[in-house]
C-alpha positions in Angstrom: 98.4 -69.4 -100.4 96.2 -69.2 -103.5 93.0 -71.1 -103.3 93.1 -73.9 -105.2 96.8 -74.8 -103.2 94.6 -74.6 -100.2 92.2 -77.3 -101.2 95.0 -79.6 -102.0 96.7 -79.2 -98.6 92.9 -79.5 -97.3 92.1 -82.7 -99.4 95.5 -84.2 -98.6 95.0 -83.9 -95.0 91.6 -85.0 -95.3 93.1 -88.4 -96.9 95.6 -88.2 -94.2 93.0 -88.6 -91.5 90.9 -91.5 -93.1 94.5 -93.1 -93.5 94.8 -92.8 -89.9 91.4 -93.4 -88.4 90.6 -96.8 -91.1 94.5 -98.0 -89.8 94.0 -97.5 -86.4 90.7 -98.8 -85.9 92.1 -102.4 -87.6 94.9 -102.3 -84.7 91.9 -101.3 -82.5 90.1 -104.1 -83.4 92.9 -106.5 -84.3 93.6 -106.2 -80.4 90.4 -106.4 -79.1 88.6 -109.3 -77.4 85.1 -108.0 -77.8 82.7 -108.3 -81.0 80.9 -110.9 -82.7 84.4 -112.5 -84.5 86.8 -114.1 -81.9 90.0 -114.3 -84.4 91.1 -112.6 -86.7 92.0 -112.0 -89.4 88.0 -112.1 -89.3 87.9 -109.9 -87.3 89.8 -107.4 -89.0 87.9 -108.1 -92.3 84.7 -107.1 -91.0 85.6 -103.5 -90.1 85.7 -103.4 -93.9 82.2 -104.1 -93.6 80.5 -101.1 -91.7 79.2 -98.3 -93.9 81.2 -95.6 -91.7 84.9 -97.6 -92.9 83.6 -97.6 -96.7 82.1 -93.9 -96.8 85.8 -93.4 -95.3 87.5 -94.7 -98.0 85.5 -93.5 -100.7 86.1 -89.4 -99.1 89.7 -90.5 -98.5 90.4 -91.8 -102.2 88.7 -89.1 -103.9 90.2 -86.6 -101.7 93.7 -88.3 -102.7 93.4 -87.8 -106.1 92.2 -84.0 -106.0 95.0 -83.7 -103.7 97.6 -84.3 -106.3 95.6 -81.9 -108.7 93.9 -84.0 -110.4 89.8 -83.6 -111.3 88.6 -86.2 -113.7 85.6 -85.4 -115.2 84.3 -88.9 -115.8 80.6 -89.7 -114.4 82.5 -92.2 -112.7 84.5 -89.6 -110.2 82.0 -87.0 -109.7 79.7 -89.7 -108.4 82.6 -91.1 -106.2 83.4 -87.0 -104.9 79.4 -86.5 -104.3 78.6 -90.4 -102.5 82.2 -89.4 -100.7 80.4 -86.3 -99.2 76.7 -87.6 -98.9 78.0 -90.9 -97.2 80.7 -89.4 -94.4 77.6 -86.7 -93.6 75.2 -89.5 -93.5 77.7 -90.8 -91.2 78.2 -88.3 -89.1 74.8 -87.0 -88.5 73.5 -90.9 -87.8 76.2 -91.8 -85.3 75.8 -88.8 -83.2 71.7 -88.7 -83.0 71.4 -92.7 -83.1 74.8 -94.3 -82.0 77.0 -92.3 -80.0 75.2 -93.0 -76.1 75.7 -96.6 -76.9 79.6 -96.3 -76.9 81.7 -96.1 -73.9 85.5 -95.9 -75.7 88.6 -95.0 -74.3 92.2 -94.8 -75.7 93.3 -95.6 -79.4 89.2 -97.1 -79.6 87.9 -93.4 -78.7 90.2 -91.4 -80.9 89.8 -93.6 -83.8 85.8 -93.2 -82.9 86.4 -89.6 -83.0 88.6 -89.1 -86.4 86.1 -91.8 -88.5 82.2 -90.2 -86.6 83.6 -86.7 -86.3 86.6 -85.4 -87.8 86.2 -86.7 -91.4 82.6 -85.8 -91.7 83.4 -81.9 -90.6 86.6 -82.0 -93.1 84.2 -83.8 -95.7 81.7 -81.9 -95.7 83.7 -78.3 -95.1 85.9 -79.5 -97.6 83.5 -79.6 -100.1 81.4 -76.6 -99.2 84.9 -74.4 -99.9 87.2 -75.9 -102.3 84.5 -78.0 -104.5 85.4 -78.9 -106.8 82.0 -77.1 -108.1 79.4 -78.0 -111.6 80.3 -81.3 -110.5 77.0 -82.6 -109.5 73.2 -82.7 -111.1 70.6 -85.9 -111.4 71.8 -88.2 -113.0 75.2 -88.2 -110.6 72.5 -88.1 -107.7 70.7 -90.7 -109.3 74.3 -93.0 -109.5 75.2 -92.0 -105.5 71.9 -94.1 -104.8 73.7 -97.5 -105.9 76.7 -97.5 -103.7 74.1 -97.6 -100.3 71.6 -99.4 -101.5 74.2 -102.0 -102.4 75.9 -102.1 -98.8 72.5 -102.1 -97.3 71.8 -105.7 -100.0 75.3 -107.1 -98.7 74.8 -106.3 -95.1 71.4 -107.7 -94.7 72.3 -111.3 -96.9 75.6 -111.6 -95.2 73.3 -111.0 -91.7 71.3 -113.5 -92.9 73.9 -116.2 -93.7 75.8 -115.1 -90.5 74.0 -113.9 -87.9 76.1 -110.3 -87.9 74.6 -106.6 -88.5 76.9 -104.1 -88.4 74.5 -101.5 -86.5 71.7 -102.3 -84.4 69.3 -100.1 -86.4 70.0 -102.9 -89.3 69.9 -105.7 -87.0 67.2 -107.9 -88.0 67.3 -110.5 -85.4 66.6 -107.5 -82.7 64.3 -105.6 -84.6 62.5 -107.7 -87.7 62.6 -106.7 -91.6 59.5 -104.0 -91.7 61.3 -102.1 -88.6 64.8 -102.3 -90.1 63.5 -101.5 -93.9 61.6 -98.5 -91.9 65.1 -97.2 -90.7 66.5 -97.5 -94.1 64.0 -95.1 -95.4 64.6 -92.5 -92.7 68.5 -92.7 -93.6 67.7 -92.6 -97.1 65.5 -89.7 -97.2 68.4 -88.1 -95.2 70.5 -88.9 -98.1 68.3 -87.8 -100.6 67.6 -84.3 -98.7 71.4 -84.0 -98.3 71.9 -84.3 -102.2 68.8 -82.3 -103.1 70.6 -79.8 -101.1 74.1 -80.6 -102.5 72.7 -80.3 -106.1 70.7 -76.8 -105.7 74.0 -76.0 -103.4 77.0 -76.5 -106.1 74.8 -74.5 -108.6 74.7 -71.6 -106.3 78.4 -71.4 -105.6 79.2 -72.4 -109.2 77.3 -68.7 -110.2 79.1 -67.1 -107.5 82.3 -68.4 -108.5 81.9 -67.5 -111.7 80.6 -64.0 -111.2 83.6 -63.3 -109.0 86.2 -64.5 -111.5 
């Protein structure tokens, strides 16, 4: 199997498994007689509102499209690809050091837990790392992956506001007041900004290698 038919069957599975987790956590929830909505379909909507169930989407369309052999080279799409990456990592590496000893899931809840925390981030982020696509990322598409999170983070604390709801309790602002929630922000964004430091300085390295051993 040549390389670049490996990262399609990679991508394409990567897709697969956000199709899955995002579509089994709505049943999940659409079943469920916990959480701050009582009926749905509100309470199906709001799953659509937690930062893991977007950074899902984003690494499962992007993945989709390189999966059918496609690689736009608009601004547009490499930012998508790079916030895709930076967000499911981000996701990953907050839920297991700050969320994961507050859940207590079992069945369909815990493996749709696991595919969204655990398994997308490690396929994200590996898939990246081998099959790029690489010289796909630099400033100024850093500089654009900044507006997608600091836009969630806007929506979720006016919609909080208006309704009362925070998605996580480390943006929960009736627990925990603006100046400790704006605090947490800026420990998750300097993780994002080190992760696409890192990223940036990371795609040029394997973008020399690459071309050295072509």
């Amino acid at each position: 199997m040549t390389k670049s038919l490996a990262g399609r069957v990679w991508f394409g599975l990567t897709a697969l498994a956000v199709v899955v987790g995002v579509v089994v956590q709505c049943f999940v929830t659409a079943d469920s007689t916990e959480g701050f909505y009582k009926e749905n379909p509100e309470r199906v909507l709001n799953v659509f509102a937690f930062f893991t169930i977007q950074s899902n989407i984003i690494l499962g369309a992007t993945c989709l499209v390189l999966a059918l052999g496609s690689i736009p080279e608009s601004t547009w799409f490499r930012t998508l690809r790079l916030n895709g990456v930076l967000c499911i990592a981000v996701t990953g590496i907050v839920y297991h050091v700050a969320l994961a000893d507050l859940d207590d899931l079992s069945g369909a809840a815990a493996f749709t837990n696991f595919v969204l925390h655990t398994a997308t981030p490690v396929l994200g982020v590996l898939g990246w790392l081998l099959f790029g696509p690489r010289g796909r990322t630099d400033p100024r598409v850093v500089g654009w992956t900044l507006v997608f999170p600091l836009a969630w983070l806007v929506f979720t604390l006016i919609r909080g506001e208006g309704t009362g709801f925070y998605p996580y309790p480390f943006v929960d602002v009736l627990e925990h007041g603006y100046g400790r929630v704006l605090l947490n922000c800026l420990l998750v964004a300097l993780l994002f900004l080190a992760l696409a430091a890192g990223a940036t300085v990371l795609d040029r390295r394997l973008r020399t290698r690459t071309t050295v051993e072509r």
